[in-house]
C-alpha positions in Angstrom: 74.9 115.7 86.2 72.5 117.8 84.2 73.6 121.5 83.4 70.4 122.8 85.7 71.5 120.8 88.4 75.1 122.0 88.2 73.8 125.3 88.7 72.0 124.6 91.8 74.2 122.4 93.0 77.1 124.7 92.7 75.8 126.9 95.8 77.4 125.6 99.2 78.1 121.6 99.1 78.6 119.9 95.5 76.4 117.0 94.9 78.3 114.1 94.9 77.5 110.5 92.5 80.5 108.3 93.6 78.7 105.2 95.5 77.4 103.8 92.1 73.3 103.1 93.6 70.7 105.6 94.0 70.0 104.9 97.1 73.7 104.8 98.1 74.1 108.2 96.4 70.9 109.6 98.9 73.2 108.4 101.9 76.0 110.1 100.4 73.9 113.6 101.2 74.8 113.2 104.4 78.5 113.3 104.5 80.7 115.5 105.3 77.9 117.9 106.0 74.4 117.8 104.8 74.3 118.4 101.1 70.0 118.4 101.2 69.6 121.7 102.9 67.2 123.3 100.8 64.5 122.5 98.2 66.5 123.4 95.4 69.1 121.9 95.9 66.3 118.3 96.6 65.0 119.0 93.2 68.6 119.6 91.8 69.9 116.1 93.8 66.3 114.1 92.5 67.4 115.4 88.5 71.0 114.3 89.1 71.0 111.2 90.3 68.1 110.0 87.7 65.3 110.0 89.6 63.2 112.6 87.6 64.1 113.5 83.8 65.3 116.5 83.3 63.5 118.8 83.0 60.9 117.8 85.8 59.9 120.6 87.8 58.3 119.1 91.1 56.0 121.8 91.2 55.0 120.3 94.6 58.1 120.0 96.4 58.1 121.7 100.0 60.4 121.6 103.2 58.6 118.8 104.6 60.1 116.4 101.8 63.1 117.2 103.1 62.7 115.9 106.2 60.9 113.2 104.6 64.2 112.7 102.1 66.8 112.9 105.4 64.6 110.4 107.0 65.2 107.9 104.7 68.3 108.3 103.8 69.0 107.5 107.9 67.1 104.0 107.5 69.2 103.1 104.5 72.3 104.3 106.2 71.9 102.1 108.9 70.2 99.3 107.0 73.4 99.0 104.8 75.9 99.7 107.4 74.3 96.8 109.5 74.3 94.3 106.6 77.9 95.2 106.1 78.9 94.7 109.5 77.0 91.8 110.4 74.2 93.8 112.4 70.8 93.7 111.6 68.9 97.1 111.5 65.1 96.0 112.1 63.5 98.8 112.5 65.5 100.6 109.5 64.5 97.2 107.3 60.9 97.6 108.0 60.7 101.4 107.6 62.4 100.9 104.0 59.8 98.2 103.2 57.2 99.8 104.3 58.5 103.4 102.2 59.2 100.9 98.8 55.3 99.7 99.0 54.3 103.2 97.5 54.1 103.5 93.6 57.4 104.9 92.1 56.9 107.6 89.7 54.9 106.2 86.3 57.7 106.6 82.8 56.5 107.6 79.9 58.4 108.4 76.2 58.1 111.4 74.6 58.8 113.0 71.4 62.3 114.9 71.8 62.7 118.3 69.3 64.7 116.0 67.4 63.1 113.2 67.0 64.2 110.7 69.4 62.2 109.2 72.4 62.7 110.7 75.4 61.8 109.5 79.0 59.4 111.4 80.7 56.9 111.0 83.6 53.2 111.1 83.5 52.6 113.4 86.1 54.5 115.5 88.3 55.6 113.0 90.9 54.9 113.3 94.7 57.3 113.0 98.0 55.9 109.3 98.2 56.8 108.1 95.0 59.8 109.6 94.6 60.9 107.6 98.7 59.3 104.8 97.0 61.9 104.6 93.9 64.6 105.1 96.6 63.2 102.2 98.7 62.5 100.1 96.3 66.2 100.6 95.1 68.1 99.7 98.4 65.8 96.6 98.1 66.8 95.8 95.4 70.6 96.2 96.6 70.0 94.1 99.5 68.5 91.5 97.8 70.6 90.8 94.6 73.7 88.2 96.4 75.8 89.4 93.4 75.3 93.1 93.6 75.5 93.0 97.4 78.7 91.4 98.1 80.4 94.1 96.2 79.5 97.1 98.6 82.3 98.2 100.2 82.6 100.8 103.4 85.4 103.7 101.8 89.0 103.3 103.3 89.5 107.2 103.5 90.0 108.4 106.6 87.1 109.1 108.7 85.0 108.6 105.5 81.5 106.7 106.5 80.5 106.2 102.9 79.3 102.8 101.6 79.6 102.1 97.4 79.4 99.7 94.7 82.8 98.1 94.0 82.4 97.6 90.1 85.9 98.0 89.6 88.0 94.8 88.0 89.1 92.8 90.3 87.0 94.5 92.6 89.9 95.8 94.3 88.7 99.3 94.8 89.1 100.8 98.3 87.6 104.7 98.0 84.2 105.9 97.8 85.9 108.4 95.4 89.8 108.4 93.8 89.5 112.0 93.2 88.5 112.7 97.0 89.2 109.9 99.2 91.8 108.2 97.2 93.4 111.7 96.9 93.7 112.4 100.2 95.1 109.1 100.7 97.8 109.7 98.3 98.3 112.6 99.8 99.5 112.1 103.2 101.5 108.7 101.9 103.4 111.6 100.6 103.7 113.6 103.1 104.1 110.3 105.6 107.1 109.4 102.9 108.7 113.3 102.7 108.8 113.2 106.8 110.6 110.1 106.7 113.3 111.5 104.0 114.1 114.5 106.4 114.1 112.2 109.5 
């Protein structure tokens, strides 16, 4: 996470990176509470997770991109949770289609202070292309057999996240050691100290 992002991200909810996808990492937003509740912090969440350089300042960022963001991030939520469990989301599926047809922001390199290429956008990108990357991403997911068979639903307790296993073995079980796996190790603790006193 980018040092500008940190700042604005450190007000209320921390931004979270754990599922491994973009488009996974919009869905985490939502949990435990929502973590896109204000512009800023959408601007600070779009820098982190990649989806602008840094610094990129979306000059035209407004509430209405939230709402546009949250929107989303319910179609791929269901579209992924469906896959997972064996039940087809339609109407998420052809709402993320029909969001990935958009042009994603257009890359460009740039000359860095020091010399090195840098990436950079040609224009300040709008609510539709920045969906659009996000779409196109959880397309991608769904469509790739090998990246799709490892998402995994997080084992923590009442924990609705969904992430990449790209573990060895893929043998991982939490959306996050240091949160869910924590927590986790935790009350096996606790569970275990309880039984010594018993």
């Amino acid at each position: 996470m980018t040092s500008s992002a940190l700042g604005t991200a450190s007000v209320g909810s921390e931004l979270r990176f754990d599922p491994g996808r973009l488009c996974l990492d919009l869905v985490a937003t939502g949990h435990p509470d929502d973590r896109l509740d204000s512009v800023d912090r959408l601007r600070a969440w779009c820098t982190a997770a990649g989806l602008v350089p840094d610094p990129t300042p979306l000059h035209g960022a407004h509430p209405g991109w939230l709402v546009d963001f949250r929107e989303l991030r319910a179609h791929i939520g269901l579209l992924v949770r469906g896959e997972l469990g064996g039940r087809p989301a339609p109407g998420a599926l052809e709402r993320v289609n029909s969001l990935a047809r958009e042009a994603p922001p257009a890359p460009r390199a740039v000359r860095a202070p020091d010399g090195t290429l840098a990436r950079a956008l040609h224009d300040d990108p709008d609510c539709a292309a920045l969906i659009a990357a996000v779409a196109r991403d959880t397309v991608d997911l769904l469509t790739d057999p090998v990246t799709r068979a490892r998402l995994r639903q997080c084992e923590g307790d009442n924990c609705p996240l969904i992430y990449l296993d790209t573990s060895r073995g893929g043998r991982r079980r939490w959306c996050s050691s240091e949160v869910c796996g924590n927590r986790e190790r935790v009350a096996r603790h606790r569970r275990r100290a309880a039984l010594a006193r018993a």
